[in-house]
VEXDREN-903879 format. One record per residue: residue in three letters; x, y, z of N, C-alpha, C in turn. Coordinates in pm, 1 decimal, always signed. Atoms other than C-alpha are relative to their C-alpha. Example, Ala and Ser with C-alpha at 12.3 -4.5 7.8 and 13.67 -1.06 7.14 Angstrom:
   migu       n.c1       n.c2       n.c3      ca.c1      ca.c2      ca.c3       c.c1       c.c2       c.c3
    ala      +89.0     -119.0       +0.0    +1230.0     -450.0     +780.0      +90.0     +120.0       +0.0
    ser      -82.0     -119.0       -6.0    +1367.0     -106.0     +714.0      -77.0     +109.0      +73.0
//
This chain:
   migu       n.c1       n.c2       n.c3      ca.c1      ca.c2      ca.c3       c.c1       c.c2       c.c3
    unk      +84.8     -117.7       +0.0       +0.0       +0.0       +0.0      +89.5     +124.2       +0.0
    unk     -150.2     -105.7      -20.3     +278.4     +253.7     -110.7     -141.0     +144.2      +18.1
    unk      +67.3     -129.4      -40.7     +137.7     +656.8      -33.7      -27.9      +39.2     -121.0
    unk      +23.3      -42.5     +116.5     +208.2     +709.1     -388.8     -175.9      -28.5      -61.6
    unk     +108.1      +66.2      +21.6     -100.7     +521.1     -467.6     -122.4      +29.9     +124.3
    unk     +114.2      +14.7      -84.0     -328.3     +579.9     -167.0     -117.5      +72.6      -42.8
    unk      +76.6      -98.5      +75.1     -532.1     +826.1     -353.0     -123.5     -151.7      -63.9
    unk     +116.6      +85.3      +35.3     -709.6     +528.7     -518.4      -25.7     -139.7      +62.7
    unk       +3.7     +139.5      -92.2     -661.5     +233.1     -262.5     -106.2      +48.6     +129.1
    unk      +26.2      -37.9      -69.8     -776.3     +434.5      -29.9     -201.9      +71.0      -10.0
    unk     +102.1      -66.6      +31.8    -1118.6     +558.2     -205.4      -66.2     -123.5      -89.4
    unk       -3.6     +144.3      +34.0    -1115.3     +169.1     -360.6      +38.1     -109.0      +59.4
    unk     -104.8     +111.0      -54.8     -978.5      -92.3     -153.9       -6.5      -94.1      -71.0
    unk       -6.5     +112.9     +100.3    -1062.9     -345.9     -386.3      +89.7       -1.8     -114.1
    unk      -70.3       -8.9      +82.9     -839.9     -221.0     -657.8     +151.6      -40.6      +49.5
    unk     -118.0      +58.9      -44.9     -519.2     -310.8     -467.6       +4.4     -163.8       +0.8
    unk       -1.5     +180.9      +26.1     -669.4     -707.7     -506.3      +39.7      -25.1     -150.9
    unk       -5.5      +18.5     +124.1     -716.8     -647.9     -846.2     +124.5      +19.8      -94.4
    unk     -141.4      -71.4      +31.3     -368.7     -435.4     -892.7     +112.6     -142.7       -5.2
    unk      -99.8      +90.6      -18.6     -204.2     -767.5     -810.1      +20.3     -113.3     -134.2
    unk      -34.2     +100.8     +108.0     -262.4     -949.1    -1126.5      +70.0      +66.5     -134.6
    unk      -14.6      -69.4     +138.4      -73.1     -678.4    -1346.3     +164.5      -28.8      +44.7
    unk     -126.6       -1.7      -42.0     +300.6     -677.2    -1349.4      +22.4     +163.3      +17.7
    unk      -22.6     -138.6      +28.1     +449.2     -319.7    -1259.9      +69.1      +36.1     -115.5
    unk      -80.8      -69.2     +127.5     +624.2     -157.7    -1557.0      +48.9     +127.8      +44.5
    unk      -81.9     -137.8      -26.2     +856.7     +158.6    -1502.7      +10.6      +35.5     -172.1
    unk      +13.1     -119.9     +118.4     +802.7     +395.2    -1768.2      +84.0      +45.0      -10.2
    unk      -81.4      -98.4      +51.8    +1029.1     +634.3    -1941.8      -43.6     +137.0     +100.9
    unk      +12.7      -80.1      -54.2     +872.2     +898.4    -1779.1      -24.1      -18.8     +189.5
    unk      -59.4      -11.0     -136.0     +938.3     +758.7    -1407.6      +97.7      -44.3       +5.7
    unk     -157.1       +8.3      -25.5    +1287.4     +694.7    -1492.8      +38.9     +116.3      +36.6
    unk      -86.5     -135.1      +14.3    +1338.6    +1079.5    -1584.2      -52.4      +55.3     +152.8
    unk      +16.8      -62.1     -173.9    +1151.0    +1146.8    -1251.0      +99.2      -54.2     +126.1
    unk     -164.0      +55.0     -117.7    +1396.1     +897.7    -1030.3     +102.3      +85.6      -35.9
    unk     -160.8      -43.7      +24.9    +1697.9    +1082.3    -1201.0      -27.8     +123.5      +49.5
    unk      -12.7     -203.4      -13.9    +1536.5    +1487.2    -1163.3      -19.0      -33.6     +188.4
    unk      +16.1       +3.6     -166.9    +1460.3    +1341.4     -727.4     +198.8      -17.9      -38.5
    unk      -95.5      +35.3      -54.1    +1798.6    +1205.4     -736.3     +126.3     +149.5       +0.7
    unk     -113.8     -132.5      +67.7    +1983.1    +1559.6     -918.3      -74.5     +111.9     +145.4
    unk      +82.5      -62.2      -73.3    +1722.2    +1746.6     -683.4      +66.4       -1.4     +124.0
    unk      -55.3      +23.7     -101.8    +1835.7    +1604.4     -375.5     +161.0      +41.3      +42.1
    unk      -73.3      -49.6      -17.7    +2158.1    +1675.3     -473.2      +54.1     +144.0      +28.1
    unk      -17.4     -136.0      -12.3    +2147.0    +2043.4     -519.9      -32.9      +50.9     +164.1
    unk      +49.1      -37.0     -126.4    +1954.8    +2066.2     -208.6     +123.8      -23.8     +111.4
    unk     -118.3      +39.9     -116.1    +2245.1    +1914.5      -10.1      +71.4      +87.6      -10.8
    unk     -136.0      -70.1      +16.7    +2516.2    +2115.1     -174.1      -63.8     +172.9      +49.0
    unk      +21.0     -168.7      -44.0    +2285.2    +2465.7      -90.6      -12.4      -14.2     +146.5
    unk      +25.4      -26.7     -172.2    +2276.1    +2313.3     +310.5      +85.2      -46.4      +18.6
    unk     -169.7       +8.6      -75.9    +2689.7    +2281.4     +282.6      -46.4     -180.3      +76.1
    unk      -25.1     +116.2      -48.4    +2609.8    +1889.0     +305.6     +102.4      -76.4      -88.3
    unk      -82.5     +100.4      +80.7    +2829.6    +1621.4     +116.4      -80.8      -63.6      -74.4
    unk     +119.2      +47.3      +79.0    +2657.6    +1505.0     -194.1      +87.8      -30.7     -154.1
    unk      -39.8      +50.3     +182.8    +2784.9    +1356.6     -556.0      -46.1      +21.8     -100.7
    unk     +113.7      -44.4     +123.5    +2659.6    +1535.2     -852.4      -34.3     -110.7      -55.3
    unk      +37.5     +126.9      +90.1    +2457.7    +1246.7    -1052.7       -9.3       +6.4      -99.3
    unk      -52.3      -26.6     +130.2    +2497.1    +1458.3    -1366.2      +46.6      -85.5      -78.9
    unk     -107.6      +99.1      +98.4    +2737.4    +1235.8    -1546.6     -104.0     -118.1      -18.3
    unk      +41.8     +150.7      +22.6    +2539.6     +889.7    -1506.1     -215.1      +76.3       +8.0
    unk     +157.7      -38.7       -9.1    +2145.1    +1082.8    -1568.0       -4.5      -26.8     -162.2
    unk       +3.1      +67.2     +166.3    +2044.6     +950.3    -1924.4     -116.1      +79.5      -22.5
    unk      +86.5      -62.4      +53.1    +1778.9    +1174.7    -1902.5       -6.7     +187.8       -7.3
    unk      -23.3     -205.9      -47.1    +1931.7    +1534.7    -1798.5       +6.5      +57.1      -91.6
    unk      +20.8      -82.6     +115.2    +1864.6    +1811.6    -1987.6       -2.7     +144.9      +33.1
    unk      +29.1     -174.8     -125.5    +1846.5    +2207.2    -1912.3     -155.2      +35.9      +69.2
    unk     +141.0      +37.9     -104.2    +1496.4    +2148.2    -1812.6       +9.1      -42.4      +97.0
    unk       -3.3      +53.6     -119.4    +1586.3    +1929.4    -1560.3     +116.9      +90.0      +96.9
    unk      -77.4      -91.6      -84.0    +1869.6    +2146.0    -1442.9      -61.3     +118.2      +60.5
    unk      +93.4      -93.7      -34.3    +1632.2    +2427.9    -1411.3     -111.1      -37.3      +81.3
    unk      +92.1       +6.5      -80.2    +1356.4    +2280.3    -1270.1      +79.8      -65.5     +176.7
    unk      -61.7       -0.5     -134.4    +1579.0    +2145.3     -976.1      +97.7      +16.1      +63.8
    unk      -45.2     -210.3      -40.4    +1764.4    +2451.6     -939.1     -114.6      +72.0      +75.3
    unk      +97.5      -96.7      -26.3    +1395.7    +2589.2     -878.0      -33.1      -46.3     +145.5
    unk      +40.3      +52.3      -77.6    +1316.2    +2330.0     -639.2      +61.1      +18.5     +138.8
    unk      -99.9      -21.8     -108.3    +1615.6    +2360.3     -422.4      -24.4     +108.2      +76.6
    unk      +42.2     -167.2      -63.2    +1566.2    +2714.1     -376.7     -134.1      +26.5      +26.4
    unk     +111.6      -22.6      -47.0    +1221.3    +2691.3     -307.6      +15.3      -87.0     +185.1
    unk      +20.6      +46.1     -136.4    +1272.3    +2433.0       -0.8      +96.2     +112.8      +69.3
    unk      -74.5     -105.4      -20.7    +1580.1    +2658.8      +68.3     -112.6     +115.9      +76.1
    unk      +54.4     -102.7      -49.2    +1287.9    +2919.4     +137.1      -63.0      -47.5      +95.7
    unk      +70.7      +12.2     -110.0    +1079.0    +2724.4     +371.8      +93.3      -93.7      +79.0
    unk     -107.2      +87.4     -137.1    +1384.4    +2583.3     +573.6      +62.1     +168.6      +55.7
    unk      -95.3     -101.5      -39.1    +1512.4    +2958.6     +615.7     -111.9     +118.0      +46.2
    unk      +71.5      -73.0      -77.0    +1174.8    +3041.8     +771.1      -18.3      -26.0     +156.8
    unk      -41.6      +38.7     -155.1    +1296.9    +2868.9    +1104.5     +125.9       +8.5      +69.3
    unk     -128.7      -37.5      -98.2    +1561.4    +2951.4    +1350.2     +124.4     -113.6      -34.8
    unk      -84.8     +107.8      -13.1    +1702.6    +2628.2    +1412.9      -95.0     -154.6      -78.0
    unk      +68.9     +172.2      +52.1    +1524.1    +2356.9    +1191.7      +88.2     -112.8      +11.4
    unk      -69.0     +112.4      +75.5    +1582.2    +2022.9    +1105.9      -40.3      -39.1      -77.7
    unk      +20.2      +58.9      +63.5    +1600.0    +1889.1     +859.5      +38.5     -121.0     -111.9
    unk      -35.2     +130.8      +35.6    +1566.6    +1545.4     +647.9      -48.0      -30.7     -118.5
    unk       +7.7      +46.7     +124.7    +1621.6    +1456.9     +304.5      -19.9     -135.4      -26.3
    unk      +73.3     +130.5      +69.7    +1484.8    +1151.3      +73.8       -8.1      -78.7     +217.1
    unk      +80.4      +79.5     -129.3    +1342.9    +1054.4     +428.1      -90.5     -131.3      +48.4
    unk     +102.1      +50.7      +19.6    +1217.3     +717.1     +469.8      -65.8      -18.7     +101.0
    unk     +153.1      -14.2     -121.5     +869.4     +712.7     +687.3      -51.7     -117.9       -1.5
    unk      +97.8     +100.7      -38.8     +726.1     +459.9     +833.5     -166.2      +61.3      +92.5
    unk      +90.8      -47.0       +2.7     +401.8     +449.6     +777.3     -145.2     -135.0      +90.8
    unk      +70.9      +82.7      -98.8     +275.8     +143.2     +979.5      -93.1      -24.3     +116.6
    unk      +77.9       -9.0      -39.9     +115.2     +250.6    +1217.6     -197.7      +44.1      -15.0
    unk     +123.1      -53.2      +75.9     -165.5     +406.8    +1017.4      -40.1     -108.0      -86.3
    unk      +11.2      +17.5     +107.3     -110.7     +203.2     +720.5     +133.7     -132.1      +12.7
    unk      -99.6      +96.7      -39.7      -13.4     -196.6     +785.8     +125.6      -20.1     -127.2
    unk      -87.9      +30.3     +123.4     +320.2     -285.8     +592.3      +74.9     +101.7      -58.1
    unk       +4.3     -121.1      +91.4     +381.1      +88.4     +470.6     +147.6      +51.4       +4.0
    unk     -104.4      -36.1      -47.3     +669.1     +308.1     +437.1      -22.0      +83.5     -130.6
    unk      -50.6     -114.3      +97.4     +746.9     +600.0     +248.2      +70.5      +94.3       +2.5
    unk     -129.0      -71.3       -0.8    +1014.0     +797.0     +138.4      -32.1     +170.1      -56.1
    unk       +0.9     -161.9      +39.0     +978.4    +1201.8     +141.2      +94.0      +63.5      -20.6
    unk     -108.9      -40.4      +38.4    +1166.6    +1418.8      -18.6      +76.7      +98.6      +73.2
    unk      -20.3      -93.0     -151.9    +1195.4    +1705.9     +252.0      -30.6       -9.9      +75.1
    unk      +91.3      -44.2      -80.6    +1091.8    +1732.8     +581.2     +116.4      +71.0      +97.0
    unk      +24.8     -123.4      -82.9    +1134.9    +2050.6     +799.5      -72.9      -10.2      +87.1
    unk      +77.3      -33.2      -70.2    +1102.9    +2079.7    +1108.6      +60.2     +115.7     +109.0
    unk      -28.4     -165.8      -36.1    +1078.1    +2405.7    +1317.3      -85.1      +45.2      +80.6
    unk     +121.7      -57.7      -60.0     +884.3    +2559.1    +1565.6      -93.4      -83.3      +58.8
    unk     +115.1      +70.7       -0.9     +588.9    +2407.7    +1620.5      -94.3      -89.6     -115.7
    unk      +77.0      +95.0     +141.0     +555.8    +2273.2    +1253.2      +86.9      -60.6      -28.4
    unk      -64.1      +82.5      +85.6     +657.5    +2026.7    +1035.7      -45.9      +42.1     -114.4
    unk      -32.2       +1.8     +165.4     +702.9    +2076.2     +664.6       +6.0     -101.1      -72.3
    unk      -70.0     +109.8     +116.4     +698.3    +1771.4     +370.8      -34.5      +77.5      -96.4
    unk      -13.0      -86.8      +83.0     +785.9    +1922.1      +94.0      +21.0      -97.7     -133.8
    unk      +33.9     +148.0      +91.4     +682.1    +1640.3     -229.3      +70.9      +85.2     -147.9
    unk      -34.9      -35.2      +92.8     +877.7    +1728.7     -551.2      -48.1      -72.5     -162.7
    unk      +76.5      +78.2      +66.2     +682.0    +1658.0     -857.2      +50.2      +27.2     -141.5
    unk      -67.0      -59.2     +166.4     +884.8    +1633.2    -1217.1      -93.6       +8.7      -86.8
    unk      +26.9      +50.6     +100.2     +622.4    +1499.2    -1418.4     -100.1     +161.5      -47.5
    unk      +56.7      -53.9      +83.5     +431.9    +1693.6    -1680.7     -184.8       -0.8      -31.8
    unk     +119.9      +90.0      +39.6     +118.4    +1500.0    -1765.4     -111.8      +44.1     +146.8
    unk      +51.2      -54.0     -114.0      -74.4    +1541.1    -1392.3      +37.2      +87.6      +47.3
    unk       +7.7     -139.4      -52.9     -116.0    +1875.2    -1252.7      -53.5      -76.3     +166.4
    unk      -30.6      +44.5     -138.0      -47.3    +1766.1     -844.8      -77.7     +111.3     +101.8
    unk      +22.9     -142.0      -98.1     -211.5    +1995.0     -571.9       -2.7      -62.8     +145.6
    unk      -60.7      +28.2      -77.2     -117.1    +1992.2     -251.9     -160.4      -42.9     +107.0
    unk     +141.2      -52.6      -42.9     -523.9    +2044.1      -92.0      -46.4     -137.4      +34.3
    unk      +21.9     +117.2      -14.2     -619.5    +1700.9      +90.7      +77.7      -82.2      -93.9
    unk      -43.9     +102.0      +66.6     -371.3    +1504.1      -71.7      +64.7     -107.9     +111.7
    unk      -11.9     +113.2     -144.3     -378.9    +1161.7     +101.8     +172.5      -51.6       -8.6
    unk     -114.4      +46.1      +41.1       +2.3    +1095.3      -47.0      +65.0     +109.4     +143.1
    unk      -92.9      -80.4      -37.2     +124.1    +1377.8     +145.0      -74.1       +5.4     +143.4
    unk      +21.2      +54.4     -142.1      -91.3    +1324.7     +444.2      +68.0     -125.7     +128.2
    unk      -70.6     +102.1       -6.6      +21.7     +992.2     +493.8     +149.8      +25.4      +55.4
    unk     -172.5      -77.9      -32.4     +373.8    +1155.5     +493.3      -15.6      +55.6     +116.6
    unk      +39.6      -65.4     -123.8     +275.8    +1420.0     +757.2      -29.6      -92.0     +161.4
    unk      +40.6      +44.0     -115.5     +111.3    +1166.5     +986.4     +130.9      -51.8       +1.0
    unk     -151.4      +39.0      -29.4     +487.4     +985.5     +977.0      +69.8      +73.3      +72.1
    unk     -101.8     -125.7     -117.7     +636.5    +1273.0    +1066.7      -81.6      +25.3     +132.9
    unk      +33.7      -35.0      -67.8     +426.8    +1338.8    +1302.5      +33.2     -144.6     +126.3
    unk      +39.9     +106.8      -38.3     +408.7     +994.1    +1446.7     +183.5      -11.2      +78.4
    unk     -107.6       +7.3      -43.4     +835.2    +1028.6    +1443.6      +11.8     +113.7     +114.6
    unk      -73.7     -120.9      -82.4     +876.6    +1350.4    +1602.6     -109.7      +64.1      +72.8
    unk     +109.0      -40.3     -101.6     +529.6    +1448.4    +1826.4      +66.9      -35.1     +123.2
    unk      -43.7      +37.1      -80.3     +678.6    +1291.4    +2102.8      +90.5      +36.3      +74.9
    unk     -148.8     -138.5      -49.0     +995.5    +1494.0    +2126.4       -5.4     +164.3      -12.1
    unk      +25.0     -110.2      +38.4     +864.7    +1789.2    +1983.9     -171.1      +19.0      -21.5
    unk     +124.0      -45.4      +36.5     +563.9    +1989.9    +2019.6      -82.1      +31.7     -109.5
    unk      +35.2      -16.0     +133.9     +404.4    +1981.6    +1687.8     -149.5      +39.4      +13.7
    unk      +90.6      -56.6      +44.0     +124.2    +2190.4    +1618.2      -85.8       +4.3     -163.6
    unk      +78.8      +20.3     +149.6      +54.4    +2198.1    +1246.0     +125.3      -33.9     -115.3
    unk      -47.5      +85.0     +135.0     +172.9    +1996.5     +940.8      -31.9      +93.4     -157.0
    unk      -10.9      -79.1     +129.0     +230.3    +2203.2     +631.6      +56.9     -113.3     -159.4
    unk       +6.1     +130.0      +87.5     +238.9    +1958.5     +312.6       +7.4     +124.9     -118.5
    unk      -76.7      -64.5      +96.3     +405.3    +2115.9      -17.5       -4.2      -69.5     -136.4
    unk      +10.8      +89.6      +99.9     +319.0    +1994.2     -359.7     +137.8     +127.3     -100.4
    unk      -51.9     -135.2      +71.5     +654.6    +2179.2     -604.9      +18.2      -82.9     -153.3
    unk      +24.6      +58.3     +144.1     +586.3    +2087.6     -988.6      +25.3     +118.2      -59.5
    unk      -85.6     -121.8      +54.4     +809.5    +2337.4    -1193.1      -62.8       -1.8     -150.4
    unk      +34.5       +0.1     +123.7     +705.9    +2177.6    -1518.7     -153.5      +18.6      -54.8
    unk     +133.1      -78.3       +4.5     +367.2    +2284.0    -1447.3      -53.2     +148.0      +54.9
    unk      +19.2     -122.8      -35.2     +446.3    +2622.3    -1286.7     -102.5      -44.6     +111.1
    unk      +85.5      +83.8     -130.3     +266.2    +2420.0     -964.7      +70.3      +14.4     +145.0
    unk      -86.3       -6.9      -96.9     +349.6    +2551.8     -645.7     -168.2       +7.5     +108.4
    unk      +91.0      -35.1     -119.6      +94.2    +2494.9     -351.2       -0.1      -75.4     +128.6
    unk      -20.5      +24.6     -130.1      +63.4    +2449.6       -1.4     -133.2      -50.9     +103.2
    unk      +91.3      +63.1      -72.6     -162.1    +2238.8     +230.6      +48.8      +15.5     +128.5
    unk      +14.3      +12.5      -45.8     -218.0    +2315.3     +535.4      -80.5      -89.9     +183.4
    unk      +69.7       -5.8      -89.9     -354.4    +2152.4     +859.7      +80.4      -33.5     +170.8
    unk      -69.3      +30.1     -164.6     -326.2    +2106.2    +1270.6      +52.0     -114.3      -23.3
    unk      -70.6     +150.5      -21.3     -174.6    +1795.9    +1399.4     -104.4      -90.6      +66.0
    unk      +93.4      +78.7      -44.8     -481.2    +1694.8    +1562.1      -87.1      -26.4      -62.1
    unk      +99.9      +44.8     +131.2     -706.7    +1744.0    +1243.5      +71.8     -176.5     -102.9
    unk      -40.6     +118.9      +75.5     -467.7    +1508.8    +1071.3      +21.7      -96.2      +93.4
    unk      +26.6     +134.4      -43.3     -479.8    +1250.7    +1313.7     -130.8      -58.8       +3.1
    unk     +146.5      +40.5       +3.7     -865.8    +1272.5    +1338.1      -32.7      -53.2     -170.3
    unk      +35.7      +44.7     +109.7     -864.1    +1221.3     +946.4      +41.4     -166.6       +6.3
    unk     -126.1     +165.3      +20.5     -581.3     +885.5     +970.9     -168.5      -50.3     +104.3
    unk      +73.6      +82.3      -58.8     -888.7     +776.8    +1245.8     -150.7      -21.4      -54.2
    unk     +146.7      +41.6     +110.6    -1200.8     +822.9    +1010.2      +25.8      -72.0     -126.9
    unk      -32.3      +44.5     +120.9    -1010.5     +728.0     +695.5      +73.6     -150.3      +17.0
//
């Protein structure tokens, strides 16, 4: 039950029985998305002075599009990590999502945390779907993780969820408390 997918498992449960008699296939167009997370991630490291290996050389799909769009990306999390004192924060992050969601786990691309919030911040290459950030159960899912990791140590108040899609000029922001999104994980 990956997060990617909960959008229709989650509003179908039966389609995850049915999902099982197909083989997966990786597309051309979620190769070039693994390579623009993996170039993405990198920039992001090298603008928070971390240690990181350009993946340039071995990307079969890089192009100045992709350099640009995560160039854009970087500097956009860049902006909501440099709206907290002392954040933390955690790249390609993987979340366990088990408690909500048996078996689960998912890997976010940012999370920020600061204050009284948490930040996931979902980086979206593709073209084809226009992503919005507004009840999205992918990025909920995420949130309740974080929340689920770090409530405990830290006072968390509200979960801010980040959809950034460059190649659609797609930038929006979901808001909610930390107690709304647990009351959703307990109706849903």
């Amino acid at each position: 039950l990956s997060p990617s997918s909960s959008e229709r498992w989650l509003e179908c449960p039966p389609s995850m029985k049915l999902s099982e008699k197909f083989e997966d296939e990786v597309s051309s167009y979620a190769l070039e998305g693994t390579e623009a997370h993996a170039l993405a991630e990198h920039k992001l490291k090298k603008l928070l002075g971390l240690e990181s290996k350009d993946p340039t050389e071995t990307l079969k799909f890089y192009n100045d599009e992709m350099e640009e769009c995560t160039e854009s990306y970087a500097s956009y999390a860049m902006e909501v990590i440099s709206n907290y004192k002392s954040p933390l924060v955690f790249i390609e992050e993987k979340l366990d999502l088990s408690k909500f969601v048996k078996e689960s786990y998912g890997t976010a691309d940012v999370v920020v945390l600061g204050d009284s919030e948490v930040n996931v911040i979902d980086y979206k290459h593709g073209l084809g779907v226009l992503v919005d950030a507004d009840n999205n159960t992918q990025l909920m899912l995420y949130g309740l993780a974080a929340l689920n990791l770090f409530d405990g140590i830290y006072d968390i108040e509200k979960v801010i969820m980040h959809i950034y899609q460059p190649r659609r000029s797609n930038i929006s922001r979901f808001e909610l408390e930390a107690d709304k999104l647990y009351k959703w994980a307990e109706e849903t």
